[in-house]
KOLRO-98927 format. One line per 8 residues: number of its first residue (from 1); their letters; for each residue x, y, z of N, C-alpha, C, CB. Coordinates in steps of 0.2 Angstrom, whole numbers. Glycine has a CB too. Example, Ala and Ser with C-alpha at 12.3 -4.5 7.8 and 13.67 -1.06 7.14 Angstrom:
1	as	66,-28,39,62,-22,39,66,-16,39,57,-22,45  64,-11,35,68,-5,36,64,0,39,70,-3,29
***
This chain:
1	xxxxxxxx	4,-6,0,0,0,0,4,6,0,-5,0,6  3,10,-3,5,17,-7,4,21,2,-3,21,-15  10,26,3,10,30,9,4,36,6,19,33,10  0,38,4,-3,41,1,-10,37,5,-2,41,-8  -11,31,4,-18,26,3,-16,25,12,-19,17,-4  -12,25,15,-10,22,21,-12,29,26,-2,20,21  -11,35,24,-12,41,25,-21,42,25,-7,45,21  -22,41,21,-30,40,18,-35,37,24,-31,35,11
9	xxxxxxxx	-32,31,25,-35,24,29,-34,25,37,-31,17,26  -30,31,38,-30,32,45,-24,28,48,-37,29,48  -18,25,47,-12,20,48,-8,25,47,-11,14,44  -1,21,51,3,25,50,10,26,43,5,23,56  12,31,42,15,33,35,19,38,36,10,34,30  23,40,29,28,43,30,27,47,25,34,40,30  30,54,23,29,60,19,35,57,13,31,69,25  32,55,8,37,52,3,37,57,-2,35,45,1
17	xxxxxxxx	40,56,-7,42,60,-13,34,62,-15,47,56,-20  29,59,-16,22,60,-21,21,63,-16,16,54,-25  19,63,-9,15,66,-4,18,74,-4,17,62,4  26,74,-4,29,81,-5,27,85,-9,33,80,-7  27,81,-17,25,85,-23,16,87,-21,25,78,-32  14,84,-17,7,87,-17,6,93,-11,1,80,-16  12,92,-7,11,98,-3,12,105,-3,12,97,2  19,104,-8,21,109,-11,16,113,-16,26,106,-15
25	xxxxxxxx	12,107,-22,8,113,-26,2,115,-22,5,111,-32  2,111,-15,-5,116,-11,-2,122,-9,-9,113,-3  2,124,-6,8,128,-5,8,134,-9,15,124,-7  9,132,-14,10,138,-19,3,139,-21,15,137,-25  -4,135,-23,-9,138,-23,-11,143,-15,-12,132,-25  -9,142,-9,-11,143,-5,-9,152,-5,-9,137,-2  0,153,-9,5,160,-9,-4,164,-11,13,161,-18  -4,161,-18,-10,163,-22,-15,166,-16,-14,157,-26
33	xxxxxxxx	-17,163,-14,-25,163,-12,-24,168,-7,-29,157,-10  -19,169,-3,-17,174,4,-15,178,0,-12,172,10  -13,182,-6,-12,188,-8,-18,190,-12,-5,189,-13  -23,185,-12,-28,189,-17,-32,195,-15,-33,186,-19  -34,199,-20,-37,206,-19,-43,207,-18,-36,210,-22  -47,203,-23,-53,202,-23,-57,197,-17,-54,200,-30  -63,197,-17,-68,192,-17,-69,186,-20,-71,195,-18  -69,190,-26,-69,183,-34,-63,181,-33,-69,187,-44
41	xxxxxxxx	-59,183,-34,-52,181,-32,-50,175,-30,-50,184,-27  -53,177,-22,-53,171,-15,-56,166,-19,-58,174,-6  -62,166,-20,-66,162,-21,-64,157,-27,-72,165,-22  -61,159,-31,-59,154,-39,-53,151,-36,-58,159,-47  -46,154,-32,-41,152,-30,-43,144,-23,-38,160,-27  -48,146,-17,-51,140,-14,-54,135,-17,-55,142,-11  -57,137,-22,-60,130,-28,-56,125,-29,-60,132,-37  -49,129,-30,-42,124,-32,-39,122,-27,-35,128,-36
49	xxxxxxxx	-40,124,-19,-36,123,-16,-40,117,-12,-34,128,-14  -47,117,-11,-49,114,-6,-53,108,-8,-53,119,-2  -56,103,-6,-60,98,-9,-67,98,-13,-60,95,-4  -69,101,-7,-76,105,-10,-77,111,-3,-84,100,-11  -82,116,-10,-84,123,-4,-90,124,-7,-79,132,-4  -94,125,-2,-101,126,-4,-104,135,-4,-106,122,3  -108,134,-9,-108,141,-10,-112,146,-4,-111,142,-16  -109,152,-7,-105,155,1,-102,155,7,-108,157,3
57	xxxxxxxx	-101,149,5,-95,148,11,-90,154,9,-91,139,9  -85,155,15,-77,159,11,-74,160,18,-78,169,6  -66,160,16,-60,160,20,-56,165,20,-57,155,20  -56,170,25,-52,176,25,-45,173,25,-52,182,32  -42,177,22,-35,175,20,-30,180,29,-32,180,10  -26,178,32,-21,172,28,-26,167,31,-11,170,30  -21,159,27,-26,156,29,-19,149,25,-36,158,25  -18,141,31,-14,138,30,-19,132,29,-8,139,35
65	xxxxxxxx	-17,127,26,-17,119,28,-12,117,23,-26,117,26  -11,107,24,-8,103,19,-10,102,13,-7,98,22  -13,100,12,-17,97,6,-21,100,4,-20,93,7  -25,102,9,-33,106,5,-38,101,1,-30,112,-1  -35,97,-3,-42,93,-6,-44,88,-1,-40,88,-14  -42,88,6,-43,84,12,-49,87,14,-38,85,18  -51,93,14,-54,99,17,-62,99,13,-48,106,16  -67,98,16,-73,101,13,-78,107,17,-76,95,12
73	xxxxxxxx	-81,109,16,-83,114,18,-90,114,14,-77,121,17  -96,113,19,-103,116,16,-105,124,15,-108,115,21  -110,124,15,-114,132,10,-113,136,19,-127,131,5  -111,145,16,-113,150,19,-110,149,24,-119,151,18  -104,146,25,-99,145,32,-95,148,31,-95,138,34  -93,151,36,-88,159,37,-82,158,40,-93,164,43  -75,157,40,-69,155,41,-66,161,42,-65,151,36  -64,162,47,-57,170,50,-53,169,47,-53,172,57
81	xxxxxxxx	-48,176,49,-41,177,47,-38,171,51,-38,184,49  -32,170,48,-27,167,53,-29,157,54,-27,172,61  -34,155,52,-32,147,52,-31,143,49,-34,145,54  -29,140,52,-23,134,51,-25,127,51,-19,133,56  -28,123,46,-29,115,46,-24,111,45,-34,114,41  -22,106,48,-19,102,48,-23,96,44,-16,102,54  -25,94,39,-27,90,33,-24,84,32,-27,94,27  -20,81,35,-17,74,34,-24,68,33,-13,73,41
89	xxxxxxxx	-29,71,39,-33,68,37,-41,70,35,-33,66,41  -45,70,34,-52,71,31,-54,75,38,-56,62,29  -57,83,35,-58,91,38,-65,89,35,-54,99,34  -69,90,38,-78,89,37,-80,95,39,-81,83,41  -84,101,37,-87,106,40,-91,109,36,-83,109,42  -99,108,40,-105,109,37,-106,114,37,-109,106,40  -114,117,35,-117,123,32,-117,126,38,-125,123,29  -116,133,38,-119,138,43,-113,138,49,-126,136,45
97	xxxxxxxx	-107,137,47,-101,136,51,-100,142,53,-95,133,47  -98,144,58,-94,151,62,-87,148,64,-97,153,70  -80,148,62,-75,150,64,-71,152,67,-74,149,64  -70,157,71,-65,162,73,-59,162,71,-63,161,78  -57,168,71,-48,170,70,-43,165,73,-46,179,74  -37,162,70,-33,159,74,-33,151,76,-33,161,78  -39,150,73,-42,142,75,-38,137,71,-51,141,72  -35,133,77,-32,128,73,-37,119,73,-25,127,77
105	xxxxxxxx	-36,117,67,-39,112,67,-35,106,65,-43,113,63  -34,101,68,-26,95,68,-29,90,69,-20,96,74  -27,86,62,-30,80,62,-22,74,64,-34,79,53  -18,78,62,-10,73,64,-10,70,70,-3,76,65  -7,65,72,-5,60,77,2,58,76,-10,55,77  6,61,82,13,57,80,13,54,86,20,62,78  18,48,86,18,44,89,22,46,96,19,38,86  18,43,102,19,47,110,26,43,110,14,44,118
113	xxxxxxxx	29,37,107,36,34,110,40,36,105,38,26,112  45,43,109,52,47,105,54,45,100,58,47,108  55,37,101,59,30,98,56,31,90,55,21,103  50,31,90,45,27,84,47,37,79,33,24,87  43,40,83,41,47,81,47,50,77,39,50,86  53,48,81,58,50,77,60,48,70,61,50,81  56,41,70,57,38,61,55,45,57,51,31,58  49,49,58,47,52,52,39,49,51,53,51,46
121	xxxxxxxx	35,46,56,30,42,55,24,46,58,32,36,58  17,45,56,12,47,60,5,45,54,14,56,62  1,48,58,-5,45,56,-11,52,57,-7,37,62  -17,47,57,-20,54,57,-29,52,60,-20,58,48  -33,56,61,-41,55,61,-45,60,61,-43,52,67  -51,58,55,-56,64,53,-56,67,61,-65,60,49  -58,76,56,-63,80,62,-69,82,58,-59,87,65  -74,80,61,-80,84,58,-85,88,62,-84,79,54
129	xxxxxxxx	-86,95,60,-90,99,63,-97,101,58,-87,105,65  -102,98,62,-109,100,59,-110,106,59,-114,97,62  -116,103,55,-121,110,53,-121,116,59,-131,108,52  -121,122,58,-122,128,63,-120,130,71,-127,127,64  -111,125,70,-108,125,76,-105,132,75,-102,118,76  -104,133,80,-100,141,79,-93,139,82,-104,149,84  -86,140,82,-81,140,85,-78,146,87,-79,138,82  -75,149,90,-74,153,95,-67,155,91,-73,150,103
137	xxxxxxxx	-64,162,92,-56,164,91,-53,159,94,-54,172,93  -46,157,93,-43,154,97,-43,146,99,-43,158,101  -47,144,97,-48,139,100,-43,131,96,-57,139,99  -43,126,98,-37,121,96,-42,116,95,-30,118,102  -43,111,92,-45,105,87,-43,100,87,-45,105,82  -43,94,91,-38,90,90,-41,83,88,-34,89,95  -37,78,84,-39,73,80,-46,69,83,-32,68,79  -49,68,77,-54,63,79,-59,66,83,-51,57,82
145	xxxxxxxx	-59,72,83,-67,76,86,-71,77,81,-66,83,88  -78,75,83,-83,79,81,-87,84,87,-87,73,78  -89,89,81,-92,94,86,-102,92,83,-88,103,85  -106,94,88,-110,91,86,-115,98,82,-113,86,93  -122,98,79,-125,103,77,-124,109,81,-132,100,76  -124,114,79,-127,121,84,-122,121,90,-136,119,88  -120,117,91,-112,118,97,-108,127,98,-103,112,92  -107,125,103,-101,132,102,-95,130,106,-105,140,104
153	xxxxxxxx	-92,133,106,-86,130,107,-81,137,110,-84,126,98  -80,139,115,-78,147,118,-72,146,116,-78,149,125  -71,154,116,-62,156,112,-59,152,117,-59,165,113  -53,151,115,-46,148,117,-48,142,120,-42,153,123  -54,138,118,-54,132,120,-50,126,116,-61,131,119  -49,123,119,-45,113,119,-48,110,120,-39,110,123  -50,105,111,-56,103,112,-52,93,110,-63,107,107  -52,92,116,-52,84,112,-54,79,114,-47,83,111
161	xxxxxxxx	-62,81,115,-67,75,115,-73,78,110,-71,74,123  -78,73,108,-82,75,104,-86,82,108,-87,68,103  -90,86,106,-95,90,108,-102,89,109,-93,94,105  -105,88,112,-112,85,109,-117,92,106,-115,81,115  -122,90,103,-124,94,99,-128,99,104,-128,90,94  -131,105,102,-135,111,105,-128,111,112,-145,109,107  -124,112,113,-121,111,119,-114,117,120,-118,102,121  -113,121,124,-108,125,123,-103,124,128,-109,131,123
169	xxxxxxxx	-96,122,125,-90,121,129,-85,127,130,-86,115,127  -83,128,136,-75,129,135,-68,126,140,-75,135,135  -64,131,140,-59,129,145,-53,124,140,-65,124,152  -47,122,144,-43,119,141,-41,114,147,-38,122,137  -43,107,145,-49,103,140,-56,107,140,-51,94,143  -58,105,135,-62,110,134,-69,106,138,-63,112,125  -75,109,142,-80,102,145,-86,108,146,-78,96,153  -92,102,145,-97,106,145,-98,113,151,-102,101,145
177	xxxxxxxx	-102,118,145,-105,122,152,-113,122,152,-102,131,153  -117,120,148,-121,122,147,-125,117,142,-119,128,146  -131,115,140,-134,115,133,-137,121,131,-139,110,133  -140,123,126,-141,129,122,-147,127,124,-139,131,114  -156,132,125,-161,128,127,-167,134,126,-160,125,136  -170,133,129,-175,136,124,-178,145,128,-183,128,123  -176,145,132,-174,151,135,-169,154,130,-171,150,140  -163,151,127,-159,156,125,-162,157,116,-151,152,126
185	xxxxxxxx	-167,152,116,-168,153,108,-175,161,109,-173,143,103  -178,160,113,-183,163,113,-180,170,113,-186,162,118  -174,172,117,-173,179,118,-168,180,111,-170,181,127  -166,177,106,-163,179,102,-168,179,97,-158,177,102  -172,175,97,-178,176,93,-183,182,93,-182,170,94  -182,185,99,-186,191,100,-179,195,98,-189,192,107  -175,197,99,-168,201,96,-169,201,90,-160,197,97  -168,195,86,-171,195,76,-176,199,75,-175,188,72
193	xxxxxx	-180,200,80,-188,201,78,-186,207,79,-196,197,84  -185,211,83,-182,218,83,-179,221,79,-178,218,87  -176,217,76,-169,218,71,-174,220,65,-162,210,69  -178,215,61,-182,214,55,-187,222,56,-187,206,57  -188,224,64,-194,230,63,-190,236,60,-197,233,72  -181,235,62,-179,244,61,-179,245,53,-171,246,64
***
């Protein structure tokens, strides 16, 4: 098996010559897309870079990851300045996404014994955030999290357990404080309602 398909499958693998060639041309697609000027710009430069982007999705520049065709992104999800995906493995992230400035997302796993880690070896595990999670500035991501629908997730949070859905965390590890409930829907539903009169 191809260090490529080993990487794919969640095992452990090594950054070989093809892996290289492919991080390099994210790389320089990537120079691209953090100097554009435009809107249109951003938008036709992320086409090339990412796996899929749903429309109106968009990512303020700067903006880093490995790969990028690792990376999918649903409709009308909003990405800050300044983050960082670590794409080794499969980035899942649904409609109606909020992400903060700085947010790192890391799917890598290198291995805890010195010994091994030092070959040059590591592995990886999907993260996927549903529909209408919001993410916080600052906040860390680590392998193999899901966050659940509507979540939120507070700034400078370290998250590396699942989130469950309607539920808001923070802190580092990040743990629940709260579910979202129907108290809080009401009074921002009255806030909209306000908004709609002016």
């Amino acid at each position: 098996m191809t260090n490529r398909k080993k990487m794919q499958a969640g095992d452990l693998y090594k950054v070989d010559k093809d892996l290289q060639e492919s991080l390099s041309a994210c790389w320089e697609k990537l120079l691209k897309f953090n100097k554009s000027t435009s809107y249109q710009e951003m938008q036709a430069n992320l086409k090339d870079i990412l796996g899929k982007i749903g429309e109106g999705s968009q990512i303020l520049p700067p903006f880093r990851c490995n790969y990028g065709k690792h990376i999918e992104i649903g409709q009308k999800s909003f990405i800050n300045f300044g983050v960082s995906m670590i794409d080794v493995g499969k980035i899942i992230i649904g409609d109606h996404v909020l992400i903060g400035p700085n947010t790192g997302i890391y799917t890598a796993i290198h291995p805890i014994d010195p010994e091994i880690r030092s070959k040059g070896v590591q592995k990886a595990r999907p993260i996927i955030i549903e529909d209408k999670a919001w993410i916080g500035g600052s906040v860390t991501i680590l392998p193999g999290v899901r966050i659940g629908y509507g979540a939120i997730v507070g700034a400078g949070a370290v998250v590396t357990k699942d989130v469950p859905a309607m539920t808001i965390v923070a802190g580092n590890p990040a743990k629940a404080i709260r579910e979202i409930n129907e108290e809080d829907k009401k009074y921002w539903k009255d806030q909209y309602e306000k908004y709609l009169e002016d």
